[in-house]
N, C-alpha and C positions, 0 to 999 in steps of 0.2 A: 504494500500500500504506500502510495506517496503520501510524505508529508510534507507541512510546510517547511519545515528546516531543507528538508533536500529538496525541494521544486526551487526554493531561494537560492539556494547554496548552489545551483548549478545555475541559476541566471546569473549569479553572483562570476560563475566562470564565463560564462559567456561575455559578457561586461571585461571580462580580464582580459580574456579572447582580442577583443575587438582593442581594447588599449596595446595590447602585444604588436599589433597590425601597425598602428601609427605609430610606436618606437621604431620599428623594423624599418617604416618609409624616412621616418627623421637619421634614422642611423646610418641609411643608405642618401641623405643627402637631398631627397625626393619631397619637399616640403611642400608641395601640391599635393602630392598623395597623400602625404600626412596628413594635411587638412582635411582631407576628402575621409580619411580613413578616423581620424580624433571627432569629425563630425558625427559620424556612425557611432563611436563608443558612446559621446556625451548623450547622445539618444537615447541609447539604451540603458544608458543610467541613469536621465529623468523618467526615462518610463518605468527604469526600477523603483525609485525614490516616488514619483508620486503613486504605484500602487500602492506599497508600501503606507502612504501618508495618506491617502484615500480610501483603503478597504482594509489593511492589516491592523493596522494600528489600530486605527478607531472602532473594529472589531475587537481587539485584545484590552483597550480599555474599557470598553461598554461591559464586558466579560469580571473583568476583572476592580474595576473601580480606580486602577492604577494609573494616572493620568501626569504624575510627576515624576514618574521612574525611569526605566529604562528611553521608554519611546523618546517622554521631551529630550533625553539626550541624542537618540538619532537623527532628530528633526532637526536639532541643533549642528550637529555632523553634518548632515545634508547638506544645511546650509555653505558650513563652509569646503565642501565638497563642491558646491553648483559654484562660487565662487572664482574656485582655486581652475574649475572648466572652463570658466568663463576668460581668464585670462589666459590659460594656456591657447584658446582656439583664438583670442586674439594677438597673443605670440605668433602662432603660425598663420594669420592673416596678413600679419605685418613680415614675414619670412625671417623673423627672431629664432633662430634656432638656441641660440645661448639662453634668452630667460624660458623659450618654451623646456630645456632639460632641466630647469633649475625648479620648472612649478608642474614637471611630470615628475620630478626625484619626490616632491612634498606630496603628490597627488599619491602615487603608487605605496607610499608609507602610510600615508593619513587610509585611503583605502583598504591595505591590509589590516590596520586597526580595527576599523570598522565593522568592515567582513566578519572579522574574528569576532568580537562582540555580538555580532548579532547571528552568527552560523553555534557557539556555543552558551549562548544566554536568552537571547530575546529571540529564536525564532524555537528552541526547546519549547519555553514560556508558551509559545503561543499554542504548540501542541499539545501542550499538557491541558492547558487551560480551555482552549477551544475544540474540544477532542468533538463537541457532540456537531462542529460546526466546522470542522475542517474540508470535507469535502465540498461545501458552500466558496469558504472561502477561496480556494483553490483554484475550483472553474472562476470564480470574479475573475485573482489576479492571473491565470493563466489566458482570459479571455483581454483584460487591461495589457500583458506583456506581449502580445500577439497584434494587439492593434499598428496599424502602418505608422 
């Protein structure tokens, strides 16, 4: 049976996937492709980030009553996750490869951070908690992460 930890945890790679891509075209010098390819990731990590903040969370609060815990600290991550994309893809707008390595080195640590906290704490949490409502929530965000 899928759970939420691992449906997450593998869009969570995918997300890696796609950052892996635009290291390889920056590394190779290719800062057109990079842009083309760092646009792809940052997609796919607001459309992680706002399932997440749209149907996870606010299930596992309503759930639980915990509304200052874990989650406001993701949201807060988020934040400075959308941020830290924000300038990277205008690095590679401006064909900055030096600050774009400097706020992919903070992106790829601040991410693994993250990751990790929520593939070992808050996405457990959610299945334990949400057991009778897992399969609900599931098809949501499989149907939210799927959209174009």
């Amino acid at each position: 049976m899928t759970t939420i930890r691992s449906f997450m945890t593998e869009d969570h790679r995918r997300c890696d996937d796609l950052f892996a891509e635009a290291e390889q075209a920056v590394g190779k010098g290719n800062l057109a492709l990079a842009d083309v390819t760092f646009g792809h990731f940052r997609s796919a990590m607001l459309a992680h980030f706002d399932s997440e903040e749209k149907t996870l969370f606010p299930t596992f609060e309503a759930k639980t009553g915990m509304r200052m815990g874990p989650t406001q600290v993701m949201r807060m991550e988020h934040e400075q996750l959308r941020s830290l994309m924000d300038d990277a893809l205008a690095a590679l707008k401006t064909a900055n490869a030096d600050d774009y390595l400097g706020l992919a080195d903070t992106l790829v640590i601040m991410m693994q951070q993250h990751n990790m906290k929520e593939e070992n704490m808050l996405y457990p949490m959610c299945d334990q908690h949400l057991s009778a409502e897992v399969p609900a929530v599931l098809e949501r965000l499989e149907t939210e992460l799927c959209e174009p």
